[in-house]
N, C-alpha and C positions, 0 to 999 in steps of 0.2 A: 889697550892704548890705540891699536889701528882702530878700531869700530868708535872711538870718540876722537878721533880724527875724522873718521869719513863723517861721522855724524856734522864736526862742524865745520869742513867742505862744505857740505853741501847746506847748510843753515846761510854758510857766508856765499854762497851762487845764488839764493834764491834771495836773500836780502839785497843783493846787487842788483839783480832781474828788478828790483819795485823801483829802484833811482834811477829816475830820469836825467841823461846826461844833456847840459846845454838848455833845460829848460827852465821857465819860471817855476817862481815861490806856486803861484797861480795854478798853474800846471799840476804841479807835483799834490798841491793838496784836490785838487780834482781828481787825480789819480786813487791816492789816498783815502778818498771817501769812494770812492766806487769799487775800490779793490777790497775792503771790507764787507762787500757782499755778493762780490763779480769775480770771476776769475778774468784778470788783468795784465798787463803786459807794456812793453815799451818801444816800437818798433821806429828808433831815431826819436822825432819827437813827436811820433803818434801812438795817440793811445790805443793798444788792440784789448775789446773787451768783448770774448767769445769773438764771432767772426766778424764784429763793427768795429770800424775804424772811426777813430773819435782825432780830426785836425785841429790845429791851433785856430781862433782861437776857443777851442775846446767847448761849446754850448749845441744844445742840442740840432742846431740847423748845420751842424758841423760833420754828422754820422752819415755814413756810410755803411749798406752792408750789404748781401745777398738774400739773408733771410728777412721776411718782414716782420716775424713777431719779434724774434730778438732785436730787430733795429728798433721796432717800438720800445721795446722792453727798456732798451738803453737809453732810450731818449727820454723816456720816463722816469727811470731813476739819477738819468744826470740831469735834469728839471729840475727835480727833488733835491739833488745835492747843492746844485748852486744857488739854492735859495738858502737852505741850512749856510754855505761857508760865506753869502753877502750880507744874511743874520752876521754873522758870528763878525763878520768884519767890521760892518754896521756898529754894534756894543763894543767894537774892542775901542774903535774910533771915538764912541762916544764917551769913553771914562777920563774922565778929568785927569789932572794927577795929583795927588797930596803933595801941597806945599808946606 
């Protein structure tokens, strides 16, 4: 009983650790798609991914970091993501609705 306690401790700390408090919809799925292949984080309402700080509003002229390959690195795959989630708004925008 304790070991599926700690177990979901600690599932409910780390699913806490991914929501962004006080931010946008916006935000949170930039998050969301980059923590899917980044180890990610939420420091207030900056994004920490590895040691680059991702500010609002969250696109790649946004990062900050010490190292340069990983500041590339991030700026590359958040490039990459904001085009998948402007697609995705893009199609959501443009479906009719059955009347």
């Amino acid at each position: 009983m304790e070991a599926q306690e700690k177990r979901a401790d600690e599932y409910y700390s780390n699913y806490r650790s991914m929501i962004g408090v006080g931010v946008t919809q916006e935000a949170q799925e930039v998050f969301d798609s980059l923590a899917k292949t980044m180890p990610c984080s939420w420091d207030d309402q900056t994004i920490l991914c590895y040691r680059v700080k991702i500010s609002p509003p969250y696109g790649p002229e946004n990062c900050t970091g010490p190292d340069e390959n990983e500041l590339n690195r991030v700026k590359k795959v958040l490039e990459g993501e904001r085009v998948k989630l402007d697609k995705k708004r893009q199609s959501t925008a443009n479906k009719k609705p059955v009347s």
